[in-house]
N, C-alpha and C positions, 0 to 999 in steps of 0.2 A: 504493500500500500504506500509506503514511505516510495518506493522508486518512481512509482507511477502516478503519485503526487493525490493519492485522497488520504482522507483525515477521520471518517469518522466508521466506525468500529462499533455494531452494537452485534450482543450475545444472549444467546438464549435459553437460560439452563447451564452454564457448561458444567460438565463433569468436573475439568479443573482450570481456575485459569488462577494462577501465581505470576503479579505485574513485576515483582522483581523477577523470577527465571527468564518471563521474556522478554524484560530488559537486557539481560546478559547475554543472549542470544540474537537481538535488532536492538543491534546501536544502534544509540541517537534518536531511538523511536520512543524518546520518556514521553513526550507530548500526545502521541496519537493513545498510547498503550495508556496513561493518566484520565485522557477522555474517553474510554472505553463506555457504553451503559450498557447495562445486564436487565434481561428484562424475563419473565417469568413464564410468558406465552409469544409466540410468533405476531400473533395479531395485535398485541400489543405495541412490539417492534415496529410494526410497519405500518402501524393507526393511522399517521401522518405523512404519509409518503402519496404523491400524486402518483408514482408509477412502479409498481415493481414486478422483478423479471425472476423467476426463479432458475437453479442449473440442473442438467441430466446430463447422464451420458448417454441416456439411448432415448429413443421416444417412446411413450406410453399406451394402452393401450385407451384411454380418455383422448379423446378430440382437443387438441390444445391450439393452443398459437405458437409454434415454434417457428425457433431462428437461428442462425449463424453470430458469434460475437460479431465478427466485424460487420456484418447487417444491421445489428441491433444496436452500437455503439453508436452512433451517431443522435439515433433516438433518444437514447438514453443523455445525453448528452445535454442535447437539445432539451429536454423536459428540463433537465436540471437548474436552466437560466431558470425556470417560471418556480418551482419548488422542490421538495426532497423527491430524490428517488432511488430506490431501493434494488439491490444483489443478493439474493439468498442462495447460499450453499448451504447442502446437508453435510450429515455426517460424512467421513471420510467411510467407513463400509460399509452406510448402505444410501447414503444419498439423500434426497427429499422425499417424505411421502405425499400420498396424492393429496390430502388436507393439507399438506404446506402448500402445495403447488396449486389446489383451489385459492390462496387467497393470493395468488400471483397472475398476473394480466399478458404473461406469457413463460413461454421455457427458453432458455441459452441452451444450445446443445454444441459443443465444440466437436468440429469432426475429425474422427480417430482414423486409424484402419477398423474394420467392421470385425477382423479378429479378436484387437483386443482394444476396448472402446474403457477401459477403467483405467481412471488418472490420478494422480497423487493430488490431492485437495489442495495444497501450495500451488502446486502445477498450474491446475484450472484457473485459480484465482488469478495468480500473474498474469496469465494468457488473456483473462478477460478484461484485469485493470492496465493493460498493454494498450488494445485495443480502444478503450475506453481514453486512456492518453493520446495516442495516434487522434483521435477523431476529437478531442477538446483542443488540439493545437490548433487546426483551421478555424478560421471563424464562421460561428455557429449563428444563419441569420434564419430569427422565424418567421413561420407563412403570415401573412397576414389574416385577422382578426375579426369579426364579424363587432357591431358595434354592443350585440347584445351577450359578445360571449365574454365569459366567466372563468378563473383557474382551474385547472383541470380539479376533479373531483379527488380525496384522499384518499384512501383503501379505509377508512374508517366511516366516511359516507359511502362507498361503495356497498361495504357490509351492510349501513343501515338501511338501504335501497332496496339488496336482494331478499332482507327478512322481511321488508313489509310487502314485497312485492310476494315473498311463500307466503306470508298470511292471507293473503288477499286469493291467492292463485288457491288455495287451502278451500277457503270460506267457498266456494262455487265450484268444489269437488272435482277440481281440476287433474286430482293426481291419480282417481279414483282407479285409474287402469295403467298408471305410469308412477313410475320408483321416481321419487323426490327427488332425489342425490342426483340420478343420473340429468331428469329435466332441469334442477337448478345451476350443474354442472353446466350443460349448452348453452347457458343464461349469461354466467360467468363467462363464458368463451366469446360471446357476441357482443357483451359489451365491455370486456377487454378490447375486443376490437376497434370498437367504437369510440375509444379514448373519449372517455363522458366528461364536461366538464361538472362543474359544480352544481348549477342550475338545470342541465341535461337531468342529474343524479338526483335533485330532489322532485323534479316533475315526477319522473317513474315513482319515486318515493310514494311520492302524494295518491298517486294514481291505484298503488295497492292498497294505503289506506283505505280508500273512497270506496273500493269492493266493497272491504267489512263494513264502512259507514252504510253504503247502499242496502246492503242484505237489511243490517238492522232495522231499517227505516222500514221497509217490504214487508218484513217479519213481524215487525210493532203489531202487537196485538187488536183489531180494530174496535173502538172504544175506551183505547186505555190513552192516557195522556200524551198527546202529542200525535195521534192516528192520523191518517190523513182524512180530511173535514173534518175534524173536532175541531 
């Protein structure tokens, strides 16, 4: 991280982390290793991030948005002028699981030989904050702006988006012949896609509300307070 010039280092759980050993190990790295935050869940980590990308080494069998670092670098890059954005690596043996990689807006998959596609987790990470340096030296100029749009959405509206939108999809027995996971999965892929801003994020928000409000209103027992013609 020190070579490729980022700064901030957040952790999830770790098994061990000792800031003196790996001071002794990356000089000069007191400052980045000092600001290190620890946080206790993934989604907490990444509450605040306008965009984050998670890493595999192979593809999944889930419908993803996958990419090449140096495709994705530039994106990433670019998000970065407007807000946080977010790298998740897994573990070194066994990766990310797919609820990590649900609360990510795509996959990195660095290409191997197809033999042998498992890489040392330093490896990965270099190779991707390599890339990510190559593509912040150019200048990074963004599209132009519509006049009603808004910063991209956090992964912490995103989440509060896709729950009200299962509530709602819920309340009108939508799942009734379809596995939750799998349809809120496609949900999460399309509007990944869709780099939601802010205001994109609470429309739909609102919009799963509105379900439940609807049903209720429908539902209101006729005669009781507030019926319709009472």
């Amino acid at each position: 991280m020190k070579n490729m010039g980022l700064a901030r280092l957040r952790l999830v759980r770790p098994a061990e982390f000792d800031a003196w050993r790996v001071e002794g190990i990356a000089h000069r790295a007191d400052d980045l290793i000092g600001a290190v935050q620890i946080f206790d869940t993934l989604q907490e980590a990444v509450g605040d991030c306008e965009l984050v990308y998670g890493t595999s080494a192979r593809a999944r069998t889930a419908r993803r948005n996958y990419g090449r670092p140096r495709d994705l670098a530039e994106v990433l890059v670019s998000h970065a002028v407007e807000g946080p954005v977010a790298i998740v690596f897994g573990r070194e043996d066994r990766g990310l699981a797919n609820d990590a990689l649900d609360l990510c807006d795509g996959v990195i998959v660095i290409p191997t030989d197809p033999l042998y596609s498992s890489m040392n987790l330093a490896q990965a990470c270099l190779l991707i904050c390599y890339e990510l340096f190559l593509a912040a030296e150019g200048e990074v100029r963004p599209l132009p702006r519509g006049k009603k749009a808004t910063d991209p959405a956090t992964r912490a509206e995103v989440e509060a988006m896709l729950a009200a939108l299962e509530r709602g999809m819920t309340r009108i027995d939508f799942f009734k012949a379809r596995e939750p996971a799998n349809v809120m999965r496609t949900f999460r892929t399309l509007f990944a896609r869709a780099a939601l801003e802010r205001r994109e994020a609470a429309l739909v928000k609102a919009f799963g509300f509105e379900i439940g409000n609807y049903i209720d209103r429908v539902e209101l027992p006729r005669g009781a307070p507030g019926a319709a013609g009472e």
